[in-house]
N, C-alpha and C positions, 0 to 999 in steps of 0.2 A: 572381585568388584562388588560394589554396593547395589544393591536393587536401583532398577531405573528409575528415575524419577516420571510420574507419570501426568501432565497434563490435565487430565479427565478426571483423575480423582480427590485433590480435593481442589485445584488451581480452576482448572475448565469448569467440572459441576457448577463451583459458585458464581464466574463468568456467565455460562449458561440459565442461572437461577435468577441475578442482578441484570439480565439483559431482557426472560421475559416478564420480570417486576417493571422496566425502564418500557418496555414496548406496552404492557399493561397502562402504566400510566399516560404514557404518552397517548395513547388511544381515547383513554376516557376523558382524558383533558381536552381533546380535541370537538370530539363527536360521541352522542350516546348511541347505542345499538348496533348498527355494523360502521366498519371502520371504513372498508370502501363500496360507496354506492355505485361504480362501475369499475369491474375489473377482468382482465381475459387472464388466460393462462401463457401467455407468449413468455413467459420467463422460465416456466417449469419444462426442468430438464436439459438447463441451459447452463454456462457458465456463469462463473462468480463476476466478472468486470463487463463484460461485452454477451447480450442476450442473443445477438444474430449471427455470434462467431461459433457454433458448433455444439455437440451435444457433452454434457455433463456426464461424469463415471454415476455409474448403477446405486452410488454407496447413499445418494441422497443426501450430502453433505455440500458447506461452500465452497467455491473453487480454491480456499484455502487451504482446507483441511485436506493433511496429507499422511496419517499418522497410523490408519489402517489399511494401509496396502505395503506391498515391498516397494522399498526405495528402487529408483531408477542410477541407471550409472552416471547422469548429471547430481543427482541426490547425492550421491555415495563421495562423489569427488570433491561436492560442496562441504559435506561434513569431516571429509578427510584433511582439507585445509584448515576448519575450524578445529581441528583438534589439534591439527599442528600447530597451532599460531597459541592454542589456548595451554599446550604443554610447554610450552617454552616463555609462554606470558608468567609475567611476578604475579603472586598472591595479592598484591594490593588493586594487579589490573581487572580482575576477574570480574569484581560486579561488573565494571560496566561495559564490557566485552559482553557475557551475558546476557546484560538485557536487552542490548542492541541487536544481539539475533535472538531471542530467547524463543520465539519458535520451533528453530533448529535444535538448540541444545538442551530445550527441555522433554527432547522427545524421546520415548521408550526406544527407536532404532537407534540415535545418538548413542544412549549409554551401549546398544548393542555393538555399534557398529566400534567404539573401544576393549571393548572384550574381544571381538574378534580381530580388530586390531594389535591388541596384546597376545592373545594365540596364535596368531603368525610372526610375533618379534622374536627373533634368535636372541636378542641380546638382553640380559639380566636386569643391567641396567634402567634399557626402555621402556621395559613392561615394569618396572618398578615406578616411573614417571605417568604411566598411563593407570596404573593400579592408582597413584595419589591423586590424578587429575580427574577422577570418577569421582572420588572422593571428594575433592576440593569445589567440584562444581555441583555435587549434591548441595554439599552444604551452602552454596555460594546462593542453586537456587531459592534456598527456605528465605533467605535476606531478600531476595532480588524480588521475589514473588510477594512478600509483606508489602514492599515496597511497592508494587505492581497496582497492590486490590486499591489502594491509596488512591495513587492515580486513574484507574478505571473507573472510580466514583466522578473525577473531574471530566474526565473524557467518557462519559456518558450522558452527564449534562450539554456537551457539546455536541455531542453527535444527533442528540435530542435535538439541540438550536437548529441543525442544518435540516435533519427529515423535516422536521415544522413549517419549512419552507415548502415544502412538496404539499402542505395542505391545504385546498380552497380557501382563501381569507376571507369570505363571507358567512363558508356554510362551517368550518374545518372539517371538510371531509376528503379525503384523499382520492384523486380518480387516476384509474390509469388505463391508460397512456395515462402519461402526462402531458400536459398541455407546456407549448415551449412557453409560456410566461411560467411558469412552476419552476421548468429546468433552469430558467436563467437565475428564480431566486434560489435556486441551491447554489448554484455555481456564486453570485454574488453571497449568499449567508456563509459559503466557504472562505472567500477572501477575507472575511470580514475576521478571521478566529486567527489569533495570535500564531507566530510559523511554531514557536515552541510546541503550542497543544495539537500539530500536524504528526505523530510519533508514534511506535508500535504498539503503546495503547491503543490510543485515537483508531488506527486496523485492526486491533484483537477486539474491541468493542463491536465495530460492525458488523466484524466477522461472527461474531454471537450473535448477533442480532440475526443475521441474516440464517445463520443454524436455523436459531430459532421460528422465524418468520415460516423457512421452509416446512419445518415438521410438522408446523400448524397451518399447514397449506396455504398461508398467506401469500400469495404469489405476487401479489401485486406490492406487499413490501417489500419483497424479493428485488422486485423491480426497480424503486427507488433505493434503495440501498446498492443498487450497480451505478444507479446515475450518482447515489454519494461518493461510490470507489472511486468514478470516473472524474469526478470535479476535484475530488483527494488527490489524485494523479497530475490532473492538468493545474492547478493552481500549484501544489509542492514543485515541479517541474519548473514552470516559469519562475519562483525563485529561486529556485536551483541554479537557474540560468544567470540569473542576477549576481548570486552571491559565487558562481563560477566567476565573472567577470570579474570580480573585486580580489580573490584570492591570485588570480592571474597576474591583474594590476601588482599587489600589493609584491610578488613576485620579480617581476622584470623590475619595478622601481624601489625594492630594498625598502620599502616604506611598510609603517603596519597596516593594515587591514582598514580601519577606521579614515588614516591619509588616504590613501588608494580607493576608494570606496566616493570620495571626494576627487581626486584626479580623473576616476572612470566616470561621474555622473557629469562634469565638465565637459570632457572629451565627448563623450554622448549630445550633450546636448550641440557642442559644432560643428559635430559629424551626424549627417544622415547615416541610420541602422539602414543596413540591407535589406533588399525586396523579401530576400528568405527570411528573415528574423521577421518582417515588418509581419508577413504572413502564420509567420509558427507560432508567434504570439498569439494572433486572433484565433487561432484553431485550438489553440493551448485554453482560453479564457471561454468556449463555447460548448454547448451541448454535443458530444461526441455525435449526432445523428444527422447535424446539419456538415459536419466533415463535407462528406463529396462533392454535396452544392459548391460550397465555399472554394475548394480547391478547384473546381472546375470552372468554375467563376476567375477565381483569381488569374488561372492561366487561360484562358480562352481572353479576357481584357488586358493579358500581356502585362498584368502585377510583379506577376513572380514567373521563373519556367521551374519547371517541373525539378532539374539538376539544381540550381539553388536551393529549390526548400528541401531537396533530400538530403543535399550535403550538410543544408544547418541542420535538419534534423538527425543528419549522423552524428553531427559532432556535439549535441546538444547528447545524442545514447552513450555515445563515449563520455564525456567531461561527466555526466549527472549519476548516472547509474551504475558506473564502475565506482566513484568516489562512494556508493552507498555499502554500509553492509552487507558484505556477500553472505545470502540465504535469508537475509532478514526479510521482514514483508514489504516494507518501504520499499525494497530494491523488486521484491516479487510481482507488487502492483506496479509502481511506473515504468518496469522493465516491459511490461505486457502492454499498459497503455500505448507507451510508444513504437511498438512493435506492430499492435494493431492501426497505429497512424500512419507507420511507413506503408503498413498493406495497401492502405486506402493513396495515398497518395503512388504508388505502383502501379496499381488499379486503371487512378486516370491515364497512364502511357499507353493504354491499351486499347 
């Protein structure tokens, strides 16, 4: 097999290098001398999406990064499908299989976990298919990866757009906490950015960013950059849910996607959405902190009960997240968002 391709040397570094250039500047353009004139450390030592859900592995990295430790047996099983599906994929499918999880498959266990895949295949044949698909996906990533730095030049300028929200608009200085007018303009400067530039750039950017942030003890960028993941989450979600309805529509009525898209927004508008959607929506479009209020609100004035929004929000986990690349980050962040929303909604039964 071919040496693993490795993330970190020369793909990550430059990542790493373009993200503290993008926070350098972004800093100076903002504010001269310190970047935040009030910050705590409530983030350091935390996780990557949710600062009050539990402590952070020892490695000092984002809750992304997964690449120096031993894979777990959900790890091992995610990449054992991806190799199945990628050895039996045509050579034409490969970039964009690829880049859609490129996380997963550009990682130094990946090529590992093929090698030992191939030392336990009895059969000649397989390890001769797993031998070419090392191979095939080295070289697939030198394309995918060119192809990558491209767009993480676009998707830096955007992620740029959204922190800039997080910055006092009188002083530009950034304070955290942040103040709930801040959070909501993240959350609105998110809607605002086309669904296309919402994509495994768009997270390998932050995810640098946020490296970065931490090494340089910046905690309180740390911080904004969870309420980015977090509004990344909630706003991809609620279209998920959208563009779930129209693929359903387009489905049951034989019609394309574009008809059905128009039959569902008709039918919507004659029919009242349920108490549960009316609710997951509002929690979907808001600061993850105001969650409990809101839920406890909504059910104590007899809005929504409790077994509505959990059934929509199941079936929003199933239709959304399963339809995502399995191991990609798309699927890693909203998988966790919504996980962390059923807790909190669980929470109020008690």
């Amino acid at each position: 097999l071919p040496p693993p391709f490795n993330p970190h040397t020369p793909h990550y570094t430059m990542l790493m290098k373009k993200a503290g250039l993008s926070l350098f500047l972004l800093l100076s353009s903002l504010t001269e001398g310190s970047a935040f004139v009030s910050c705590n450390a409530s983030c350091k030592g935390k996780k990557a999406f949710f600062a009050s859900s539990g402590p952070r592995s020892s490695l000092g990295e984002s809750g992304l990064e997964g690449n120096r430790r031993a894979p777990t047996p959900n790890e091992i099983a995610i990449m054992d499908e991806m190799i199945t599906k990628l050895a039996n994929a045509q050579p034409t499918e490969l970039p964009n299989a690829v880049s859609k999880a490129i996380r997963v498959v550009s990682s130094p266990q990946f090529f590992m976990r093929i090698a030992q895949r191939s030392d336990m295949e009895q059969d000649e044949e397989q390890k001769e298919k797993l031998s070419v698909l090392a191979s095939n996906i080295a070289r697939t990533l030198e394309a995918v990866v060119s192809t990558t730095e491209n767009r993480l030049d676009e998707r830096s300028k955007e992620v740029e757009q959204v922190v800039k929200a997080a910055a006092e608009p009188d002083t530009g200085e950034f304070l955290w906490p942040l103040t709930p007018e801040r959070c909501e303009a993240i959350q609105a400067e998110m809607r605002k950015l086309d669904p296309g530039a919402l994509d495994e750039s768009f997270l390998l950017t932050i995810d640098a960013w946020m490296n970065k942030s931490m090494q340089d003890g910046m905690d309180g960028m740390v911080g904004i950059l969870q309420k980015v993941l977090q509004a990344y989450a909630g706003t991809a979600v609620s279209r998920a849910r959208d563009a779930l309805a129209t693929q359903v529509g387009a489905a049951v009525t034989g019609t394309s996607e574009q008809e059905a898209e128009a039959i569902v927004s008709e039918a919507q508008a004659s029919k009242a959405p349920s108490s549960g959607a009316i609710v997951l929506e509002k929690l979907l479009a808001m600061d993850t902190e105001t969650w409990d209020s809101e839920i406890r609100n909504a059910v104590s004035s007899e809005e929504v009960k409790l077994t509505e929004l959990k059934s929509e929000l199941q079936g929003t986990m199933e239709g959304v997240v399963l339809g995502l690349e399995n191991g990609s980050m798309m699927q890693q962040v909203q998988a966790e968002y919504l996980r962390e929303l059923m807790t909190r909604i669980e929470a109020a039964s008690d």
